[in-house]
N, C-alpha and C positions, 0 to 999 in steps of 0.2 A: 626451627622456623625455616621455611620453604624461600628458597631464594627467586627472583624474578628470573622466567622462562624467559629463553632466547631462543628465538625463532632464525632457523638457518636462511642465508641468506637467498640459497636455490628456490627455498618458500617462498620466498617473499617476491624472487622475480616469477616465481609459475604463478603467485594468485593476479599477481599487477599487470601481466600477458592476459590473464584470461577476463583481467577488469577492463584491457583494453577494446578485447575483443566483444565483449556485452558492450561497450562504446560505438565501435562500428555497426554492429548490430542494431543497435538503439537506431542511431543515424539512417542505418538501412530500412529500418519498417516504419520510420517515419515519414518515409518517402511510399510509403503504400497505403491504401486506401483498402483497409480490411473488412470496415462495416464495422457492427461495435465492437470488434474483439481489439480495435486500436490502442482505447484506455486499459481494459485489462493487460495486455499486453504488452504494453509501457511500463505498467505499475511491477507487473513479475517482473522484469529485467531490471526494474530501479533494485525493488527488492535485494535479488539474488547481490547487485551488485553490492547496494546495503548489508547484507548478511557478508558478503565478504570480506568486506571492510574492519568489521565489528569483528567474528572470530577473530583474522587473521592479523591485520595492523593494531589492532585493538585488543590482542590476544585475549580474547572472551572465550576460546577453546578451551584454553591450558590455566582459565581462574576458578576460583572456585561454583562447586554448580549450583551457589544461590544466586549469584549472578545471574548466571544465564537462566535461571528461573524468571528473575526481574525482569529481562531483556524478552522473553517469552509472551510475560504478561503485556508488555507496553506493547510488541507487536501487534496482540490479540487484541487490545483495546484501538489499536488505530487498526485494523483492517477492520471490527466493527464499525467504527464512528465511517469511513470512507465507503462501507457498504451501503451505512443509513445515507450516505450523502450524494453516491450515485444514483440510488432507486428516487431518491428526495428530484434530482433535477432528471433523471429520465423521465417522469412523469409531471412532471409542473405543468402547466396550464392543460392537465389531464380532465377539463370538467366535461366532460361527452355523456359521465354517467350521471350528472347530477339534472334531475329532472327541473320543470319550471313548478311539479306541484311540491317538493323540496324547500323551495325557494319560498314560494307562497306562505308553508308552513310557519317559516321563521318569523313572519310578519304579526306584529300585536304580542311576542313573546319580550322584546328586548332585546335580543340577540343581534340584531343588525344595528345596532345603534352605538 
């Protein structure tokens, strides 16, 4: 049986520098007005930060790789659900395309009721 990795501790202060440094950064382009690449842009830096956390302090590097399989999937299912949920409010009171004979149609169907 495989004994628990120990992660040196030079590791450990070069990922926590560079977590700091995504901190300042964050702080930095918050203070900027980029147009929409704001939210993306937040979200990558939480990320990376997240991913570093997770290998490194949480040694998901050095566990086994159904693990990080698992830890794959859940990402994969939260950057979908967050992509449905950005397109979901960029476009909300999106009705420009919806005609008034649309509307009309619906009438004596049941559907507005």
């Amino acid at each position: 049986m495989k004994g628990h990795h120990i992660t040196p501790r030079k590791t450990l202060l070069k990922v926590f520098a560079v977590l700091v440094a995504l901190t300042a950064l964050t702080a930095l382009t918050a203070q900027i007005d980029i147009g929409a690449l704001n939210i993306p842009l937040a979200l990558a830096i939480a990320g990376t930060k997240a991913l570093l956390v997770v290998l490194f302090f949480m040694a998901l590097k050095y566990d086994k790789p159904v693990n990080a399989l698992f830890f794959a999937l859940g990402i994969l299912f939260v950057v979908v659900f967050l992509t449905f949920t950005l397109f979901d409010t960029a476009f909300r009171g999106d009705l420009g395309n919806v005609g008034k004979e649309a509307i009309l149609n619906t009438e004596g169907t049941g559907q507005d009721e």
